[in-house]
C-alpha positions, 0 to 999 in steps of 0.5 A: 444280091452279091456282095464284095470287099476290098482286099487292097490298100484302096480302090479307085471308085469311079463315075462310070465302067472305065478306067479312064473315068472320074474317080467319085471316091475310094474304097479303103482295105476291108470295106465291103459293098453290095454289087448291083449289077456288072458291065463287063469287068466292071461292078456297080458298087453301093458301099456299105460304110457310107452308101455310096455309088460308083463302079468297081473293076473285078480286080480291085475286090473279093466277093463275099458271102452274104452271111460274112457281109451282114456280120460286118454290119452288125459288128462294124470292124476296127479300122487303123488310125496311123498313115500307114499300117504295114500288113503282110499277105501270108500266102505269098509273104507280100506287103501291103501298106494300108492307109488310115481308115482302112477296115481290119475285118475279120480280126482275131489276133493280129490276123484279118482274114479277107475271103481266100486271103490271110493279112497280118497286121505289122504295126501295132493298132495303138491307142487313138490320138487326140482329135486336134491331132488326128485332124493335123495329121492331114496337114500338107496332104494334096488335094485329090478328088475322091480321095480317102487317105493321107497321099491324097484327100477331099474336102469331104473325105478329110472331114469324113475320114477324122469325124469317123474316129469319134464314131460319127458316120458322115455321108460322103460328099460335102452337100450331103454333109451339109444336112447332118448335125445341128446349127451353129448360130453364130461363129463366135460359137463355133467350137473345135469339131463343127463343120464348117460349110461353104457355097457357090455363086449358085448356092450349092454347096461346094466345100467343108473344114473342120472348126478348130476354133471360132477363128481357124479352120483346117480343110482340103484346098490344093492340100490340107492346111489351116487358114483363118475364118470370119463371117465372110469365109475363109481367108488365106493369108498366102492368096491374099484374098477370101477363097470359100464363102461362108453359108453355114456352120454345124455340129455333130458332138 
């Protein structure tokens, strides 16, 4: 088995070989994969963070050495919290800007040590802000399919990446999501935190927010932005009109 980790800010993980195909989801600085198999420049990935699958260039990532890559499982890395963390490469003195989320493996110090290169941590790792804050940190950052980061999110990666700093791995598409974490009965019970669930004309699920209350929700829809709920779905009040159907709503802490 071969093994890899991303020495960039973040890597597009794409549906097949091509830099011309869908972007399925990103893989962040630090988080390390196994390689299944190559085609080409092009490795198919199953990332070790959330288990999943999609294609990688050669140019995107370091290998790495399966003794380094089962140290990282068993001693998961700390990983930034602001938008942007300033890191310098020692070789060539070259910034790098990582986005919240990103893995800062091998720490010691204020150096991460990634295969044959050498980062330095710029911006202070500080202490974690308040769950509420994280979540609105997001607020008007556009909607980007696959996305990860605070330039561009999902709906599942938005809940994915906040959920992740109170230390609850969600998987990583929101049907997947769906099946985590207990049921919350009622709306009216619905607490800041749950998981707010929401389906299609074919009872797929197809969307998911954050609960910060049992009448508002913040989530990824053409940005992320905080609408109102009831039992109907989500209304928002610039549409005039309800946008997500309501299917189910789920706790996780």
């Amino acid at each position: 088995m071969e093994y890899g980790i991303c020495n960039l800010a973040m890597a597009p993980l794409r549906a097949q070989p091509s830099e011309r195909a869908e972007q399925v989801s990103q893989i962040l600085f630090g988080e390390a994969f196994e390689i299944m198999e190559w085609n080409g420049q092009w490795a198919r990935v199953i990332t070790a963070f959330d288990g999943y699958e999609g294609w990688l260039n050669k140019l995107l990532f370091k290998t790495l050495e399966q003794a380094s890559y089962q140290s990282l499982i068993e001693n998961p890395a700390t990983f930034t919290i602001h938008p942007v963390t300033q890191a310098r490469k020692r070789t060539d003195d070259s910034m790098v800007y990582l986005p919240f989320g990103s893995s800062l493996s091998f720490l010691k110090g204020t150096i991460v040590d990634i295969a044959d290169d050498a980062f330095e941590i710029m911006t202070e790792i500080g202490e974690q802000p308040d769950f509420e804050a994280i979540a609105k940190s997001f607020l008007n950052t556009p909607y980007l399919w696959g996305g990860r980061t605070h330039f561009g999110i999902d709906c599942s990666g938005f809940t994915q990446a906040v959920m992740r700093t109170q230390n609850i791995l969600l998987k990583r598409d929101a049907y997947m999501q769906a099946e985590q974490g207990n049921t919350v009965d009622f709306l009216q019970e619905a607490k800041l935190g749950d998981l707010a669930f929401f389906d299609n004309d074919e009872g797929r699920i197809v969307h998911v927010g954050i609960m910060l209350n049992n009448e508002q929700i913040i989530h990824a829809s053409g940005k992320v932005r905080i609408d109102t709920i009831d039992n109907q779905g989500i209304y928002a009040a610039d549409q005039k009109k309800y946008t997500h159907k309501l299917r189910i709503i789920k706790r996780l802490f």
